[in-house]
C-alpha positions in Angstrom: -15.2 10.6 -44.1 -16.3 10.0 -40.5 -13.0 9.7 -38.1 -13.3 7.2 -34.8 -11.4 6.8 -32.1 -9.0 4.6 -33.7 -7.9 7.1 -36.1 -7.3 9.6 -33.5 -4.0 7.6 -31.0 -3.2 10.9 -28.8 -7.0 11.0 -27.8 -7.4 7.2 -27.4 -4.4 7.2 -25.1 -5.8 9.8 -23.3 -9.4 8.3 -22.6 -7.5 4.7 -22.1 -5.6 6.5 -19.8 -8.5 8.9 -17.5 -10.8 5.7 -17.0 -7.7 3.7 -15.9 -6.8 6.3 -13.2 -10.5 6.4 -12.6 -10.5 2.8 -11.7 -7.4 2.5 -9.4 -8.5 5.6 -7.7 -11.9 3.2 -7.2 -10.2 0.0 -6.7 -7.8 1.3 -4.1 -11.0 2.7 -1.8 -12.4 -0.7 -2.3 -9.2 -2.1 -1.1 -9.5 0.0 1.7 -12.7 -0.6 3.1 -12.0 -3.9 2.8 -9.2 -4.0 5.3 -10.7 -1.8 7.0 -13.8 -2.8 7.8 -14.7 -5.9 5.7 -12.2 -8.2 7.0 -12.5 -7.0 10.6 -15.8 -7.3 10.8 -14.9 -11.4 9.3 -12.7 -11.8 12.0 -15.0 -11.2 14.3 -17.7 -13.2 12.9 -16.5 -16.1 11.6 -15.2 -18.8 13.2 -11.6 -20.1 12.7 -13.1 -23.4 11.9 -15.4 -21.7 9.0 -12.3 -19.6 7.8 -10.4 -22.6 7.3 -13.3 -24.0 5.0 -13.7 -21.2 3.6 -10.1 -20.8 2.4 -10.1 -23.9 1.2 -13.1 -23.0 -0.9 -11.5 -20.0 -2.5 -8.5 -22.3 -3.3 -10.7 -24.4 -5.2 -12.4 -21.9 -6.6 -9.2 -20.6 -8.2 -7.8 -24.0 -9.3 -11.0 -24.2 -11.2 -10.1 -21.0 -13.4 -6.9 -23.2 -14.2 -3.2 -23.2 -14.4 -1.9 -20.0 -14.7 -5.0 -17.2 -14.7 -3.0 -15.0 -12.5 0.1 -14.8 -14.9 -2.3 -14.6 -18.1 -4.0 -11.2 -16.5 -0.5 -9.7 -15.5 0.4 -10.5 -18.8 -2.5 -8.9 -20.2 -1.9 -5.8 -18.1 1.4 -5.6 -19.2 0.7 -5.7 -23.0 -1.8 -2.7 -22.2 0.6 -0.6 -20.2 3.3 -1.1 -23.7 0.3 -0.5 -25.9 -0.2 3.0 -24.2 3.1 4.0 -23.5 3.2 3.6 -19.4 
């Protein structure tokens, strides 16, 4: 009988686990560069009249995903984080 991953919860919770370190460790030097040198280099760049639009734009942009995206991805997160024991 061939076993998967499935059939194997201590090793699936350890992979889950190694490529969700991996991508924090990778989100968090994203984040990083940029505040660091991304927005920075905006400020200095843009105008405060584009800003303005262009905050407005990403407000719409994220009323078009709908009512409540950012709670449905938190919840998600949390149901993964209970699902692996964190």
């Amino acid at each position: 009988v061939k076993r998967g991953i499935e059939d194997e919860p201590a090793e699936a919770k350890k992979i889950l686990l190694d490529n969700g370190w991996s991508f924090l460790q990778l989100l968090r030097a994203h984040i990083h560069k940029e505040n660091e040198i991304l927005f920075p280099l905006a400020d200095r760049a843009i105008t405060a009249d584009s800003m303005h639009a262009l905050s407005h734009e990403f407000e719409a942009a994220e009323a078009a995903k709908g009512e409540g995206t950012q709670e449905r991805f938190l919840n998600l997160a949390r149901e993964l984080e209970a699902k692996v024991g964190v």
